[in-house]
N, C-alpha and C positions, 0 to 999 in steps of 0.2 A: 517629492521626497528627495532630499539631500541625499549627495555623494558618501557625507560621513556616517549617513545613518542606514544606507542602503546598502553600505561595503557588509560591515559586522552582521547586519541579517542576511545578506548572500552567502556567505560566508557557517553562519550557523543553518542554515537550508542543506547546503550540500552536507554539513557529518551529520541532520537528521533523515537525509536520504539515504546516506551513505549506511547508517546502524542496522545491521542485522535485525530484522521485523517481519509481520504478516508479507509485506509487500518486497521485498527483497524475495524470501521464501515464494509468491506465486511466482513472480519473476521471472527467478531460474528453475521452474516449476514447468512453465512455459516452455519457456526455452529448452529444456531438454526433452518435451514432449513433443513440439510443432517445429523445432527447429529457430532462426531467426526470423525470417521474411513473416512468417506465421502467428511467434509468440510472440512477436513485436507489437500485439491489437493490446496484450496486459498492460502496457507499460501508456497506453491512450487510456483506459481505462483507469489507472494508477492516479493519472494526471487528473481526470476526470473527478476522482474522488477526495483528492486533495482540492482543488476546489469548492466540492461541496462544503467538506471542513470549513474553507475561509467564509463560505457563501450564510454555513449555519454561525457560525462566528458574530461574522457582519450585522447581521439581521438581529443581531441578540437574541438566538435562541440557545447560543451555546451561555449565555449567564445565566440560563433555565437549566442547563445540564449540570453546570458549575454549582447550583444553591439549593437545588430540588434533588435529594435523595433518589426520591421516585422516578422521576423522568430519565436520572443519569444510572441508576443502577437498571431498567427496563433496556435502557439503548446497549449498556455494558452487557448482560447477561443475552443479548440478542447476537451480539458480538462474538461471544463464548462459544456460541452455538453454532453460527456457521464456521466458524475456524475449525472445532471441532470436526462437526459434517465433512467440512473438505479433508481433513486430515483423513476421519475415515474411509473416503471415497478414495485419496491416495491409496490406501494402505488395501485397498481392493482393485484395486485398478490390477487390470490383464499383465500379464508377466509376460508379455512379448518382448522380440527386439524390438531395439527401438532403433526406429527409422523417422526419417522424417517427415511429417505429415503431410498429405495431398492437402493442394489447395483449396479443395471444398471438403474437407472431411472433417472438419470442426467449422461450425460457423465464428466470423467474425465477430458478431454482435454477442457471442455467448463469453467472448475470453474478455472483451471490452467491459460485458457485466461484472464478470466477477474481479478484474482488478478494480470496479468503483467498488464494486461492493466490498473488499477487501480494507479498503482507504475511508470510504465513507461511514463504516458502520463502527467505528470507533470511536468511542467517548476521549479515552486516553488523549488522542489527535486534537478532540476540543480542546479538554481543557489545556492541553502544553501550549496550545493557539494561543487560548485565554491569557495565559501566564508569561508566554512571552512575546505574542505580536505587539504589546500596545509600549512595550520601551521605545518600538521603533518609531511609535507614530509621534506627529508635532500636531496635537489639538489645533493651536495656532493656525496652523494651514489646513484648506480645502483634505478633508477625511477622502474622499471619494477617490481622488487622483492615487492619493497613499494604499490605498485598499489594492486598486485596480494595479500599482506598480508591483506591491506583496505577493499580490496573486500570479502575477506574470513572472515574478522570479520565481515563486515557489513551482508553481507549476514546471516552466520549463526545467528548471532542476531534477525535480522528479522526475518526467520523461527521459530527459539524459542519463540519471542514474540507474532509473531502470529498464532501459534499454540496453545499458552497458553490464548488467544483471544477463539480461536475457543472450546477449551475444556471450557472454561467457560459460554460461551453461551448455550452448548450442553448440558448443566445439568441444562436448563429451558427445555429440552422436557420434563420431564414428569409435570411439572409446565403448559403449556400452551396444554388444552387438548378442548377448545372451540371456535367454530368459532367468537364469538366475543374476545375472546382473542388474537385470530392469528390475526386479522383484527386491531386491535388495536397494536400488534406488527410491523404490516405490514408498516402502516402509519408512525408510530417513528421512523421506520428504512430508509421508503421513504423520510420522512422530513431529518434526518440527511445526507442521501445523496446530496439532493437541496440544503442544509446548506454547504454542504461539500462543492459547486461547489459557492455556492455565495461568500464561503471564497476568493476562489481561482480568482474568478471573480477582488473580489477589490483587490489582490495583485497585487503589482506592483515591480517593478525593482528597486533599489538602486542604481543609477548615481555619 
């Protein structure tokens, strides 16, 4: 993959990272719940799910998402629904202080799931894939090298930004030391999740 074609999609990776979305919102999600060292597992997860995106892309299963009503509105309304659920689970979660989490009091593998799954279970991510990975490709040349480069930036981007998500949530612990403050945190975050999946609700496909 050329220089000149590698800059411009570096470059559109980071303000698609960067956009206020599902994944920003777990994020600082994390991060204000576990701290940094802790909610630092979302943002592996995050990366992980962005992958799959490129993975289902690749494979052309995402021109199955892109053309098939069926398939992309079952993955979209699947999408809907855990946003929602986590919103609600926010919006119930304990009104404690929030302090920050022992190192074994959430498992790792459970915050790792849910930023893939947060990334992963989005049609939306396909098709924007669909729409714009392939300016950046040169048929001409070896597909595989270009895939594996995309991927390697997208990714690391992703982890950098939402890392830098989760460090900046993390320096409201010691800001948020009251149960009506957590509970008031709890909710914004609950809402921005529902918000997140009503987004995702009214997209639709471009025919």
């Amino acid at each position: 993959m050329s220089f000149d074609a590698w800059w411009p999609f570096f470059v559109a990776t980071v303000l698609i990272s960067l956009s206020p979305g599902p994944g920003a919102i777990a994020a600082m999600g994390a991060g204000l719940n576990h701290g940094f060292a802790k909610g630092q597992r979302i943002a592996l997860g995050l990366m992980l799910g962005v992958w799959t995106q490129l993975l289902v892309v690749g494979v052309g299963l995402g021109a199955l998402l892109a053309t098939s009503s069926l398939a992309f509105n079952a993955v979209k309304w699947l999408g809907v629904a855990y946003l929602v659920w986590l919103g609600i689970q926010q919006w119930r979660a304990p009104a404690k202080p929030l302090v920050e989490a022992a190192p074994g009091a959430t498992p790792s593998g459970s915050l790792i799931l849910r930023g893939w799954s947060v990334n992963a279970i989005n049609p939306k991510g396909t098709v924007f894939l669909l729409a714009v990975m392939p300016q950046f490709l040169d048929t001409n040349a070896p597909l595989l090298a270009q895939y594996l480069t995309i991927g390697a930036t997208f990714g690391v981007v992703e982890f950098a930004v939402m890392t830098g998500y989760v460090a900046l949530a993390s320096k409201l612990l010691s800001l948020l030391r009251s149960p009506r403050q957590m509970q008031w945190m709890n909710r914004i975050f609950g809402s921005l999740f529902i918000l997140a999946g009503v987004a995702l609700a009214r997209f639709h496909r471009h025919t």
